[in-house]
N, C-alpha and C positions, 0 to 999 in steps of 0.2 A: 757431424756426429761421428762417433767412433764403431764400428763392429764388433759386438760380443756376444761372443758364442755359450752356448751351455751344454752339458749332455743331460740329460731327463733320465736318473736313475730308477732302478723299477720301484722303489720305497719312494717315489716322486708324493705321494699324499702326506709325507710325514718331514714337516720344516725342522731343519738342525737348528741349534740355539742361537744362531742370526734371524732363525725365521725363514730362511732360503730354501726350496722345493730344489735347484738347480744346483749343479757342479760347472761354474763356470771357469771358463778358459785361463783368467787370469789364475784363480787358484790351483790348475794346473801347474801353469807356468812354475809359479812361484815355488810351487814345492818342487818341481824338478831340480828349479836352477841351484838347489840346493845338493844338485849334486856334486860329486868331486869331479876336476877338470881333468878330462882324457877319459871318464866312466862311456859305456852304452848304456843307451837303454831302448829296447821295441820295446812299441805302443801300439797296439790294433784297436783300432775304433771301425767301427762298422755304422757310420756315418757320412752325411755327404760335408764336402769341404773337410773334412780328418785334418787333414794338414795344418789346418789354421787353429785347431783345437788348442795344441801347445805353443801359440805364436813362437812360430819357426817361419825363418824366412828361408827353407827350402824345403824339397820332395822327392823321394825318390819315383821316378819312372820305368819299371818292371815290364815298360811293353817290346822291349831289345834284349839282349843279353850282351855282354851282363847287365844289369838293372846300373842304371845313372843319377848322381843327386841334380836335380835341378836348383838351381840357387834361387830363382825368382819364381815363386807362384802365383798366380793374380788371386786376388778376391775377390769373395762373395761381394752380390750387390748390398748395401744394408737397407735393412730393413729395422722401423721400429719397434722397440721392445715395448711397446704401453701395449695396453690389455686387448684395446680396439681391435692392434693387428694382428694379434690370437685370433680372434671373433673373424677376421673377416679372410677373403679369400686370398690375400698377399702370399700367404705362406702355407698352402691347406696341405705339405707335405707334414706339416707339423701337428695338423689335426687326428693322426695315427693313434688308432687306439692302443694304450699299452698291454702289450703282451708277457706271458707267463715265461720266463731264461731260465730253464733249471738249471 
């Protein structure tokens, strides 16, 4: 199987016209790579794994100076997306209750 990630917006009770609660990685991607070639862009995510949000196959490492792009990151282990592994303890960092981002 494949890893797919999402981020959990705080309107997460109200599904866009696919029906979708999630903002997955892939639709990241895709709207980025829409950008023009040689643009920047930072992204802060304040999740674990971030890196793999935008499937990018690299990272910067901030723990030296100057900070370093690493080219190869490993991934997460996967885990499935059916509803069971919500339910059960695979993943209980995901069972977080959502909080109020003003």
């Amino acid at each position: 199987g494949q890893i797919d990630e999402a981020l959990v917006p705080e309107d997460y009770s109200s599904a866009d016209e696919h029906g979708q609660h999630l903002v997955f990685d892939d639709e990241l991607h895709a709207l980025f790579a829409r950008l023009p070639s040689g643009c920047f862009l930072t992204v802060v995510l304040d999740c674990c794994h971030a890196t793999h949000m935008l499937d990018v196959s690299c990272c910067m490492d901030a723990s030296s100076r100057p900070p370093k792009t690493v080219q190869v990151c490993e991934r997460p282990c996967e885990v499935s997306r059916a509803d069971e592994a919500w339910q059960q303890s695979m993943i209980s960092h995901a069972m977080a209750r959502p909080r109020f981002v003003p």
